[in-house]
Biopython code that builds the backbone (N, CA, C, O; Angstrom):
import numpy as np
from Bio.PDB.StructureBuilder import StructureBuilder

atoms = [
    (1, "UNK", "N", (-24.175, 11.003, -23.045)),
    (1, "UNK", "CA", (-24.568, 10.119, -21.984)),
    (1, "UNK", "C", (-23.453, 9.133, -21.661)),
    (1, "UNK", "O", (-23.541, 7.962, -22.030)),
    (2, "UNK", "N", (-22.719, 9.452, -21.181)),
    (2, "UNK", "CA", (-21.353, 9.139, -21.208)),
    (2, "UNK", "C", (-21.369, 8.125, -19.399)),
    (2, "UNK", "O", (-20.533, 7.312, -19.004)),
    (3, "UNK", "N", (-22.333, 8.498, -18.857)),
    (3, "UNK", "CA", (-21.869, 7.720, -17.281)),
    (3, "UNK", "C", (-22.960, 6.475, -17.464)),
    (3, "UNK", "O", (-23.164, 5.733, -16.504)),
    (4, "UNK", "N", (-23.888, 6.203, -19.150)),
    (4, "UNK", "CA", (-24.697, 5.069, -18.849)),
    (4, "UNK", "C", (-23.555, 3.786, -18.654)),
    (4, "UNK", "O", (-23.751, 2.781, -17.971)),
    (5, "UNK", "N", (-22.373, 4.084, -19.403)),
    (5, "UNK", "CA", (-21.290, 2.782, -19.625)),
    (5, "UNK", "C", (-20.203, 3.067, -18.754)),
    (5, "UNK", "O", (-19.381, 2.151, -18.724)),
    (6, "UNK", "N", (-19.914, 4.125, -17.978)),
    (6, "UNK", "CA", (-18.736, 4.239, -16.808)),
    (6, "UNK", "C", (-18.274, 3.000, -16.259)),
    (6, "UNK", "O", (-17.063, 3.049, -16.040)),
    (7, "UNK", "N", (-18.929, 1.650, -15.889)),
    (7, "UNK", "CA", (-18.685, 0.999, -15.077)),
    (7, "UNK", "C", (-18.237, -0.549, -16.265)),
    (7, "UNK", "O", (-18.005, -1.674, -15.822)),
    (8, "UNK", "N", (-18.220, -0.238, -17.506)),
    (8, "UNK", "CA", (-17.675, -0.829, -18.636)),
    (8, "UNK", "C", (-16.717, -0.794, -18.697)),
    (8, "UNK", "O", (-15.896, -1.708, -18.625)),
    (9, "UNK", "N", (-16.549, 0.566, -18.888)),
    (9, "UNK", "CA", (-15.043, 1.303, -19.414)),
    (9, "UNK", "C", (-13.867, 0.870, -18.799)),
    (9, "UNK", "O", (-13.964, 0.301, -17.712)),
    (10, "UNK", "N", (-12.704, 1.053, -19.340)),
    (10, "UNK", "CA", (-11.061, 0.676, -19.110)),
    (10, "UNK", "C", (-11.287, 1.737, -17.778)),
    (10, "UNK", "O", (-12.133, 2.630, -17.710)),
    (11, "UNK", "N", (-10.274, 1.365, -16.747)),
    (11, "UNK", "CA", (-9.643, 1.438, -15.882)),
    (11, "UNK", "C", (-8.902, 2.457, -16.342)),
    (11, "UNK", "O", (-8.081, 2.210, -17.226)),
    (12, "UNK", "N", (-9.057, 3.959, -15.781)),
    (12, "UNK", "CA", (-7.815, 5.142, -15.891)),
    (12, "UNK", "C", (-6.553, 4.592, -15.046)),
    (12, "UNK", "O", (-5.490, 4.181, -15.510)),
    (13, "UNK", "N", (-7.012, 4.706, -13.410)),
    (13, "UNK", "CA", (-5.797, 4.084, -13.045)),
    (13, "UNK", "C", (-6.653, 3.496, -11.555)),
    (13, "UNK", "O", (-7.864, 3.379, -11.371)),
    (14, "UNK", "N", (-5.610, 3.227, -10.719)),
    (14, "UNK", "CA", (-6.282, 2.399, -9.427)),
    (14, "UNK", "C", (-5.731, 4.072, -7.945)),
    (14, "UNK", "O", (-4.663, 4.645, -7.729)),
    (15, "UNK", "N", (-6.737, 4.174, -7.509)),
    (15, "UNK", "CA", (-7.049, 5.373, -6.034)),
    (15, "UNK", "C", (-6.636, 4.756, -4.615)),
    (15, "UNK", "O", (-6.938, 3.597, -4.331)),
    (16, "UNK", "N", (-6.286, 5.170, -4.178)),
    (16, "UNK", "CA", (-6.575, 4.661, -2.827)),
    (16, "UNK", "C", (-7.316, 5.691, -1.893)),
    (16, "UNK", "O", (-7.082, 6.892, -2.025)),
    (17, "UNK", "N", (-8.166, 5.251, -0.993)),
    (17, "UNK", "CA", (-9.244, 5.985, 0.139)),
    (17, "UNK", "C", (-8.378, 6.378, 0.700)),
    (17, "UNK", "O", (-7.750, 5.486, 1.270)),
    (18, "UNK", "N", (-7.722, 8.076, 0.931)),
    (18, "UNK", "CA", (-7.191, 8.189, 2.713)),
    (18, "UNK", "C", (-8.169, 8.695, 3.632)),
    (18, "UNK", "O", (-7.808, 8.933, 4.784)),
    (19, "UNK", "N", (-9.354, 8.893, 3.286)),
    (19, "UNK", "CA", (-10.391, 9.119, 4.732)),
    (19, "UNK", "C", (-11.940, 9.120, 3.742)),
    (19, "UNK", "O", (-12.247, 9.290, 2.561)),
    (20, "UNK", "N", (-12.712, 8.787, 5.192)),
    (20, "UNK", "CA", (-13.822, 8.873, 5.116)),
    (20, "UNK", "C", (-14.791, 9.830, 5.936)),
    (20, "UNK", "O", (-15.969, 9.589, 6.195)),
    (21, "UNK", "N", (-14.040, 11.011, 6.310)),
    (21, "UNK", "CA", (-14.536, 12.140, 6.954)),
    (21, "UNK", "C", (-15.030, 12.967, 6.014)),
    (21, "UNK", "O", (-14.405, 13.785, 5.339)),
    (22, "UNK", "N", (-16.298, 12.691, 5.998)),
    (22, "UNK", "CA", (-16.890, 13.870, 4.981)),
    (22, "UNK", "C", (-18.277, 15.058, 6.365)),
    (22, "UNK", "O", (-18.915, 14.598, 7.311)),
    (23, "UNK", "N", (-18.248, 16.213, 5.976)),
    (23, "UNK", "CA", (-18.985, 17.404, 6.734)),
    (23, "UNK", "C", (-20.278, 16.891, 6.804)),
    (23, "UNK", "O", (-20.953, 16.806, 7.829)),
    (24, "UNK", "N", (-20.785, 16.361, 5.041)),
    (24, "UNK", "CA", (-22.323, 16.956, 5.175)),
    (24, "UNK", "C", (-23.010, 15.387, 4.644)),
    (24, "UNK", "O", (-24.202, 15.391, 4.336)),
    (25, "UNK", "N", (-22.302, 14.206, 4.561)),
    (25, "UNK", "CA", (-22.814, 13.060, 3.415)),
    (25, "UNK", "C", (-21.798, 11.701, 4.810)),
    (25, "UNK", "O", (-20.903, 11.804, 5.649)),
    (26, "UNK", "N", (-22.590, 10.731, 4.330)),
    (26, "UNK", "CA", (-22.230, 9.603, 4.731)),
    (26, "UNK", "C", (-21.533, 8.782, 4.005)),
    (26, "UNK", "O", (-22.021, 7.733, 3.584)),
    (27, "UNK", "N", (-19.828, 9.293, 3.669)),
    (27, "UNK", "CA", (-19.518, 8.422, 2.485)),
    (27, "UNK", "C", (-19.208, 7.367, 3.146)),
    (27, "UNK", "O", (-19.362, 6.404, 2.396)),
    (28, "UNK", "N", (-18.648, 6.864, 4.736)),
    (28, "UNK", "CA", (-17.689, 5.785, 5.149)),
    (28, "UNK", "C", (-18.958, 4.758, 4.674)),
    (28, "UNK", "O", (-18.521, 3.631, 4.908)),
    (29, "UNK", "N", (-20.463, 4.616, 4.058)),
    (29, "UNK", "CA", (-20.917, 3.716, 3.682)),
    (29, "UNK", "C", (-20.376, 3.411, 2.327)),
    (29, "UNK", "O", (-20.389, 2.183, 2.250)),
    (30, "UNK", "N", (-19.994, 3.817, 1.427)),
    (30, "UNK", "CA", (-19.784, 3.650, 0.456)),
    (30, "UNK", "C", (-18.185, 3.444, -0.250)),
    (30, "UNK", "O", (-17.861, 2.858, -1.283)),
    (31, "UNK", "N", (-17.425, 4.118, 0.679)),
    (31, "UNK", "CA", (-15.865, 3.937, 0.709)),
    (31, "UNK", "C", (-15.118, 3.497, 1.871)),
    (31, "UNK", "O", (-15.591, 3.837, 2.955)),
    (32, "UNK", "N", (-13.809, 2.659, 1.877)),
    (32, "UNK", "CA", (-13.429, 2.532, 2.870)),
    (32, "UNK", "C", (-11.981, 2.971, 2.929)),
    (32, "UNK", "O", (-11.169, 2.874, 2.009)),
    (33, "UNK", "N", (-11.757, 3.492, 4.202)),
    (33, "UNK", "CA", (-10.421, 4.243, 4.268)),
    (33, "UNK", "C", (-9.197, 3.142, 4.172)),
    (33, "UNK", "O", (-9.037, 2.265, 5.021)),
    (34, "UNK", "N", (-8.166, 3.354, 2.754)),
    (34, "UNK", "CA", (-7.409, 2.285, 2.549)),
    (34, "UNK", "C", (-7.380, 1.421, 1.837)),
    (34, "UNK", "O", (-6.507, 0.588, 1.595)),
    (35, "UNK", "N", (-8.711, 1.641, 1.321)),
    (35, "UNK", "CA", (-8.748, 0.579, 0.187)),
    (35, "UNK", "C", (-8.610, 0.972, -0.916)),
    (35, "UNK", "O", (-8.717, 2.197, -0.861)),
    (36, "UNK", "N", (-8.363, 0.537, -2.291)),
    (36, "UNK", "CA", (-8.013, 0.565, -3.706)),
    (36, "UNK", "C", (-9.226, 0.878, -4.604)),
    (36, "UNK", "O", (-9.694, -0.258, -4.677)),
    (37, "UNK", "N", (-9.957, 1.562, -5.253)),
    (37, "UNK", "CA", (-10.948, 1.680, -5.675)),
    (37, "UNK", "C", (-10.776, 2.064, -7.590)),
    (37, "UNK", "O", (-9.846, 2.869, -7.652)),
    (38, "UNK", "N", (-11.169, 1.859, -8.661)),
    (38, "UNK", "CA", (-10.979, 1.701, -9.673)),
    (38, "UNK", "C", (-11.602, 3.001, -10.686)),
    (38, "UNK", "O", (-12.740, 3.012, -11.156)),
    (39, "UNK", "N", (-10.559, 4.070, -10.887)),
    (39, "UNK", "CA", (-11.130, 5.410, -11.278)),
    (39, "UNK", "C", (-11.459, 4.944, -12.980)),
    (39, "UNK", "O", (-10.702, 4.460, -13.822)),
    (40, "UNK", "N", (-13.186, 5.391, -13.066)),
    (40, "UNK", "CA", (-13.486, 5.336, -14.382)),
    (40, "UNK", "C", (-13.872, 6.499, -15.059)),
    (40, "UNK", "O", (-14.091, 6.676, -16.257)),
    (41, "UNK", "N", (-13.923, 7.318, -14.041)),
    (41, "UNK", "CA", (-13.772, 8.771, -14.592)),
    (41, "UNK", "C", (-13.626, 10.275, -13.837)),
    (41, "UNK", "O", (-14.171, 10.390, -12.740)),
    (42, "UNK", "N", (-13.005, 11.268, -14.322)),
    (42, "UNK", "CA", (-12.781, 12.156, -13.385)),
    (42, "UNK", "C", (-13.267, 13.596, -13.779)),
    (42, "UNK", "O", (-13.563, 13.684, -14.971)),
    (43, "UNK", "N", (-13.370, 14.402, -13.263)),
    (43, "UNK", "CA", (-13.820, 16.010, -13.438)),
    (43, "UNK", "C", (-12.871, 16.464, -12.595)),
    (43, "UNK", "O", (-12.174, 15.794, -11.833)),
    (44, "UNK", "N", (-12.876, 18.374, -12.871)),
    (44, "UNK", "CA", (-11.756, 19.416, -12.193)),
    (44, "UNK", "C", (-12.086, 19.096, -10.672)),
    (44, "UNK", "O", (-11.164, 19.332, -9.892)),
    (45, "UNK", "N", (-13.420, 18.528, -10.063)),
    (45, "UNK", "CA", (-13.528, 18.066, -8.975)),
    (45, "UNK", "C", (-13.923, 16.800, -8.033)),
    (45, "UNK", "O", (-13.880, 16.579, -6.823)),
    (46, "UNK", "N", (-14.214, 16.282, -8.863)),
    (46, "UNK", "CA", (-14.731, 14.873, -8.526)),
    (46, "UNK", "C", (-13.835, 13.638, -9.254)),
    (46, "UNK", "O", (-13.289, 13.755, -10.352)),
    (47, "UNK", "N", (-13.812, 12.744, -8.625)),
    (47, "UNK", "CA", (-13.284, 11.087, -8.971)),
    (47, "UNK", "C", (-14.822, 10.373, -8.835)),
    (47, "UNK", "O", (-15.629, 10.414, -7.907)),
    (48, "UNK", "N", (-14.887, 9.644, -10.276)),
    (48, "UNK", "CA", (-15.833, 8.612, -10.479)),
    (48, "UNK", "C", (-15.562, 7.197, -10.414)),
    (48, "UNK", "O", (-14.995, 6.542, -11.290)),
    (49, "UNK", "N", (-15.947, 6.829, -9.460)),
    (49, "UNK", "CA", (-15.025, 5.269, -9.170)),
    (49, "UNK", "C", (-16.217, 4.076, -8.688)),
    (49, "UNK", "O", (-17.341, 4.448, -8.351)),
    (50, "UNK", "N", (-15.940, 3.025, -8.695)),
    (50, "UNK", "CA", (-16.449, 1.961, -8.069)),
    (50, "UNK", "C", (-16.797, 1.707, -7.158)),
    (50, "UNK", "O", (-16.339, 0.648, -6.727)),
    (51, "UNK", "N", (-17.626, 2.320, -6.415)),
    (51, "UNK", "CA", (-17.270, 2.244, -4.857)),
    (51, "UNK", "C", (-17.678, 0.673, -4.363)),
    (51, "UNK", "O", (-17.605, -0.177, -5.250)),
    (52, "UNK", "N", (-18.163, 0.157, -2.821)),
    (52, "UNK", "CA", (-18.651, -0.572, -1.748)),
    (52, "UNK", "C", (-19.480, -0.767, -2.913)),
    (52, "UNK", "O", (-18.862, -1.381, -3.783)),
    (53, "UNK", "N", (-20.905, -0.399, -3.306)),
    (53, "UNK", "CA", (-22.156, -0.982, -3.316)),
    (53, "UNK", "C", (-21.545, -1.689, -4.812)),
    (53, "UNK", "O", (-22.225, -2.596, -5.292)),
    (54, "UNK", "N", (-20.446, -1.330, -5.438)),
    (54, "UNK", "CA", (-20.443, -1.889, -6.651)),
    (54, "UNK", "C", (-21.415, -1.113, -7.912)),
    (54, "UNK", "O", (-22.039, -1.664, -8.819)),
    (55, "UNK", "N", (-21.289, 0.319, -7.606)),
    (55, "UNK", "CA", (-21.700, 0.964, -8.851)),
    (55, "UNK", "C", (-21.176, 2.431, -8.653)),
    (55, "UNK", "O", (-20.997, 2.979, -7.566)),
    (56, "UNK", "N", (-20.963, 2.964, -9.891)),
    (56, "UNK", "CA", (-20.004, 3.914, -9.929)),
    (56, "UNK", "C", (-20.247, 5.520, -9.339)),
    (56, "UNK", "O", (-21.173, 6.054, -9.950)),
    (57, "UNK", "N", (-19.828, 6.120, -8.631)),
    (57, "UNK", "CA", (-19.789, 7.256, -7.691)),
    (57, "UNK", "C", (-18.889, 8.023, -7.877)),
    (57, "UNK", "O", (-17.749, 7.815, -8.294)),
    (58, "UNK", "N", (-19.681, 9.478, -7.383)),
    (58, "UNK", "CA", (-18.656, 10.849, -7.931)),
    (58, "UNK", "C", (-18.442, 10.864, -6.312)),
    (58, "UNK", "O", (-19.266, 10.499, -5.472)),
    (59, "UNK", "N", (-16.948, 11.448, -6.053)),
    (59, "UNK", "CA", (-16.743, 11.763, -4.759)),
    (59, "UNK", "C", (-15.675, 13.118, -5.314)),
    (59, "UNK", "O", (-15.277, 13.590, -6.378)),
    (60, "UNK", "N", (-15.538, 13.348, -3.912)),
    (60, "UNK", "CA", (-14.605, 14.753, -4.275)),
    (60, "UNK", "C", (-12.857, 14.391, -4.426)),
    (60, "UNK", "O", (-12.345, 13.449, -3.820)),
    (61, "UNK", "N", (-12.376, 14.965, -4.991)),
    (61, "UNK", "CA", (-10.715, 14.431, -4.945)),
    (61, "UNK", "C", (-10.295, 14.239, -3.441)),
    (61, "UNK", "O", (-9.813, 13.140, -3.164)),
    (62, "UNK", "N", (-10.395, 14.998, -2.620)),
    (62, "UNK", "CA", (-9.781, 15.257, -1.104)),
    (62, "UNK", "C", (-9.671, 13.716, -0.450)),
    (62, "UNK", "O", (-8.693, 13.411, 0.232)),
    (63, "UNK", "N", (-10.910, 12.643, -0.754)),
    (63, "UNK", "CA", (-10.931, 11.570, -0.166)),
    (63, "UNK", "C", (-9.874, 10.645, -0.671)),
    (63, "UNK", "O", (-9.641, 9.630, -0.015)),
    (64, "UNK", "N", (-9.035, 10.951, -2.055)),
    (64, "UNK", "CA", (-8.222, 9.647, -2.094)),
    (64, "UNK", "C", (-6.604, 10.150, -2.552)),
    (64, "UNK", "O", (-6.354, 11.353, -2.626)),
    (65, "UNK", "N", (-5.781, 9.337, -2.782)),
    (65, "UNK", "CA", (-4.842, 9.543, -2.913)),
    (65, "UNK", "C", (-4.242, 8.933, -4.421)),
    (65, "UNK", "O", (-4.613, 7.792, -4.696)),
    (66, "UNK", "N", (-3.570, 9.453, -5.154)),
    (66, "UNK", "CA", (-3.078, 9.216, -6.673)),
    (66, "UNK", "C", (-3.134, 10.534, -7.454)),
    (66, "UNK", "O", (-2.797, 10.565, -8.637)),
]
sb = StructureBuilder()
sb.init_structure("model")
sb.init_model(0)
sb.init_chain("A")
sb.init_seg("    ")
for serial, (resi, resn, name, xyz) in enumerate(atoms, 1):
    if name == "N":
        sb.init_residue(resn, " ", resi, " ")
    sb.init_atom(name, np.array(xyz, "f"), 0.0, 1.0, " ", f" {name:<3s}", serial, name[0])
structure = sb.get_structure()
């Protein structure tokens, strides 16, 4: 149970947003294009980060840059 403390945990490194064009989901609520967001954990496809609401979110790699 490793994502109850995600938003504890050390800082891997710092992301930046390059878009908020997603097909099928409304991420531009939750991320903003350009901004710095704080990766606390990652998978072969997803970045788990901090987003807008201030709690931690899987998004797909494609949205950020690092």
């Amino acid at each position: 149970m490793i994502h109850v403390n995600w938003s504890e945990r050390k800082t891997i490194r710092k992301l930046e947003c390059i878009h908020t064009n997603a097909k099928k989901y409304m991420v531009d609520r939750a991320l903003t294009k350009g901004k710095t967001y704080e990766l606390k954990n990652e998978t072969d496809e997803f970045y788990f980060v901090i987003d807008n609401t201030g709690s931690v979110g899987g998004y797909y790699k494609d949205y950020f840059k690092g």
